[in-house]
N, C-alpha and C positions, 0 to 999 in steps of 0.2 A: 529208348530212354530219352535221348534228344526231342523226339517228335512229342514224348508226355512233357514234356518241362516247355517247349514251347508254346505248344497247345496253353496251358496253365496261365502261362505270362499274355498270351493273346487275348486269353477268354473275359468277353466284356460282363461278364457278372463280376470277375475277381476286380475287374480295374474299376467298377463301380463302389465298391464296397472299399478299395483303396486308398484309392485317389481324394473323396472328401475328406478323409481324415489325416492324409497328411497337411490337403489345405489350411484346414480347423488348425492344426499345429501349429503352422508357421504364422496363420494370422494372427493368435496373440492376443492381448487382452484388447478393447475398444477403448476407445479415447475417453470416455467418462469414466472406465472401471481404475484405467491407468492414472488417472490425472486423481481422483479421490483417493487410490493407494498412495499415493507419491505425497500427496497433501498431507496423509495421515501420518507418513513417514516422518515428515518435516512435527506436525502438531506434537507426537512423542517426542521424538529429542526438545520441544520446547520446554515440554514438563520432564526429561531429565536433567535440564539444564534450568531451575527454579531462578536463577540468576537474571535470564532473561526475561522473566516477567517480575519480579521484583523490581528489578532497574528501575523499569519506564512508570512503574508507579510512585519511585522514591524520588527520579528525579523531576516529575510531573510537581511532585509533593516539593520540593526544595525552592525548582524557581518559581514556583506560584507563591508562594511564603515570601519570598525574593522581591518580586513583583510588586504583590500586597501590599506588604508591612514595609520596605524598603524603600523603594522607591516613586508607590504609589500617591505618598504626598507631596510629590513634585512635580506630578504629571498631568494634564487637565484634559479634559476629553471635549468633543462637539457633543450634539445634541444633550438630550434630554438624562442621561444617566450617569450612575453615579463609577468611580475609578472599576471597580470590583466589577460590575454587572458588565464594563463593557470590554475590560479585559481579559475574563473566563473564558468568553466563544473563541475569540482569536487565539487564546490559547488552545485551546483543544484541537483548533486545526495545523497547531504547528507540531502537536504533539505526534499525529503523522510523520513527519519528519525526523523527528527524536525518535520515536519507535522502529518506525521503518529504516534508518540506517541499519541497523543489527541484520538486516537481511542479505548487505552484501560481502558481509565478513562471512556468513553460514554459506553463501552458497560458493564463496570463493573456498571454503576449506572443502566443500563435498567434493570442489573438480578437483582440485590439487590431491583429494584423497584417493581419488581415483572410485569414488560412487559414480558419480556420473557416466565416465567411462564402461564400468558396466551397465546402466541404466541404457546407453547408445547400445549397445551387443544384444538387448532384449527385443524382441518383435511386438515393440509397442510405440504410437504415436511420440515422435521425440518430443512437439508439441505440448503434448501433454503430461513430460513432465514440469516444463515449466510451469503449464497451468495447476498443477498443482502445488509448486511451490509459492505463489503467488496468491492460491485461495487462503495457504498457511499463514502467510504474512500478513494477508489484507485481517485473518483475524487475530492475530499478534495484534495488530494496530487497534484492532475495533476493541479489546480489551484495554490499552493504553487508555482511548478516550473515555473507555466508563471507569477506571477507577479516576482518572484525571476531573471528570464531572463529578465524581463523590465527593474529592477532598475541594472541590468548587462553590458547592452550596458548605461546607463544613465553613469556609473560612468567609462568608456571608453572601457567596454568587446568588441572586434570584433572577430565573427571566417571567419575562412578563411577557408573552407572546401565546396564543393558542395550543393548547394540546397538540393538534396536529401539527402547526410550525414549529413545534419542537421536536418531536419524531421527526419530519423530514428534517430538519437541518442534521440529526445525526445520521440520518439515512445518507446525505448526501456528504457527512464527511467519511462512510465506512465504501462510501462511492471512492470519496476522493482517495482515500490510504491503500483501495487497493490500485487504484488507477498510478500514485507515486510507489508502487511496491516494483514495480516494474521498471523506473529507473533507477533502483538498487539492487537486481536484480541483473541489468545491464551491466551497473560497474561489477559485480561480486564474478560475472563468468570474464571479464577484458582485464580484473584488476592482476590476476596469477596467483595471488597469496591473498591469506583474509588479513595480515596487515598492511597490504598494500591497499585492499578495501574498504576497510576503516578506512584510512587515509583521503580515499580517492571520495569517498562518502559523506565526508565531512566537507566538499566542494558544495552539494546539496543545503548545507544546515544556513547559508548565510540568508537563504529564502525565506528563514523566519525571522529574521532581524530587520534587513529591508523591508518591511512590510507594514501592515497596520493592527501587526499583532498586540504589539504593548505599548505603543506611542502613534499619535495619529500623523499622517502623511505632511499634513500642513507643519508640524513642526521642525520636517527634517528640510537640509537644504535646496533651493530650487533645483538645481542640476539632477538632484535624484529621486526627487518624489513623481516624472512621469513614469520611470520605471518601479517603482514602489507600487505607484499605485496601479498598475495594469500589471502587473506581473501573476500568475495563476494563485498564489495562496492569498495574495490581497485581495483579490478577485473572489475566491471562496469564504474568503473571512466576511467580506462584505454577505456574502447570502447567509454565513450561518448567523451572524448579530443581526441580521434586519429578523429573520426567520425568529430567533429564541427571544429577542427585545419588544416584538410589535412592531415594524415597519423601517423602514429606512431614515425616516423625519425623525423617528426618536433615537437612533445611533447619529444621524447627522451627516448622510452621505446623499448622493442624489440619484436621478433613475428612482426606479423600484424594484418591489425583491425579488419577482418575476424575473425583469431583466438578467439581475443579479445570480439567481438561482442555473438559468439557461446558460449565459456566460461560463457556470462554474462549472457544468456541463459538457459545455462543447470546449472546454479546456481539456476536462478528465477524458476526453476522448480520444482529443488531439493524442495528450500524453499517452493512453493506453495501447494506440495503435502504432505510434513510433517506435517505442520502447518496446512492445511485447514481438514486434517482428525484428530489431535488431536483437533482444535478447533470443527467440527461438532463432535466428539460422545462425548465432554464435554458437547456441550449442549445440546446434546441428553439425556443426562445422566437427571433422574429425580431428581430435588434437593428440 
């Protein structure tokens, strides 16, 4: 009896027929199956939660009305164009920022739910769940900017720049939204609670106001327009207005959109590589 049971446990056909499938087991899903689950996970709860895509389009809708009709006849712009044509692009890439907040409150409630936690206990890339909450986000955002561009031409936006300068310019803000999805994503796993994420989120929002979103750089005080104007969204606002208007001479800035375009670039890069590695080994981190 002894000698048939060991013989059994010896015999290299049985440990061949074994052995890869318990490896198959524990490997688990691959980083691209995991990282599109985990994404799609996030995309469902956003359509059970109609709130969050309604917001970014009401409030997209509120301060562009705001803007517009408000205080748009006080406000004078450089080059060549009129308040409306060159306040829409700046907008839309601040709308990133509006949008993309809601990302650190969602993922600060999943740790503190304890999803994540089981998400770690899974034999899948931790890695990649991030990256899929981050594809989620980045298109939370990329929705933000197209309903925010519809109610832009509604309330008289036109650009006047090439078909293709206007694809890329939203090319490179659905670049940019997920490139900042990822420092909201940093605060929502350090913040502990999703009101302390909100909170810590709304550190973020002052980057649309310092900037060249709705008031041009020259107007604000000396002490603050070197950093206005080199700061990364001012930095991309300039490429999507040269891009969606026809060039830089008619927004009224200098360089060219080339420059501009590369710059806005090697910013979303900078941002995506800081952030996506302090966000994955934070939630690598066993808590």
């Amino acid at each position: 009896m002894t000698s048939t049971t060991s013989t059994t446990a010896l015999d290299p056909a049985t440990t061949a027929d074994t052995l890869p499938a318990t490896k198959d087991a524990a490997t688990g899903a691959g980083f691209t199956t995991a990282a599109l689950a985990t994404g799609r996970r996030t995309v469902l709860q956003f359509f059970r939660t109609p709130q969050l895509l309604m917001m970014g389009t009401i409030q997209g809708a509120l301060f562009l009305f705001m803007f517009r009709y408000v205080f748009g006849g006080a406000i004078s712009t450089r080059g060549d164009l009129n308040y409306v044509d060159w306040l829409v692009p700046g907008f839309l890439v601040t709308v990133i920022l509006w949008t993309g907040m809601g990302a650190a409150s969602g993922v600060a409630e999943d740790s503190s739910s304890g999803v994540y936690d089981r998400l770690r206990s899974l034999p899948i890339p931790r890695a990649a769940v991030m990256m899929g909450r981050s594809l989620a986000d980045g298109a939370l955002v990329g929705w933000g900017i197209f309903t925010t561009a519809i109610i832009g031409f509604i309330i008289g936006f036109r650009a006047h720049g090439g078909i293709g300068s206007i694809l890329l310019a939203f090319l490179l803000m659905l670049v940019a939204g997920y490139a900042f999805s990822w420092i909201f994503i940093t605060l929502g796993l350090i913040s502990g609670n999703a009101q302390a994420a909100q909170g810590m989120s709304m550190l973020v929002i002052p980057f649309s106001f310092i900037s060249n979103a709705n008031v041009p750089v020259a107007s604000m005080p000396g002490w603050m327009q070197p950093f206005a104007a080199n700061q990364p969204v001012s930095v991309i606002i300039n490429a999507v207005r040269s891009l969606m208007q026809g060039g830089t001479d008619v927004v009224g800035i200098g360089h060219s959109t080339a420059y501009w375009v590369a710059l806005s670039l090697v910013w979303c890069a900078g941002i995506f590589l800081v952030f996506s590695t302090l966000a994955t080994a934070r939630f690598s981190k066993t808590q």
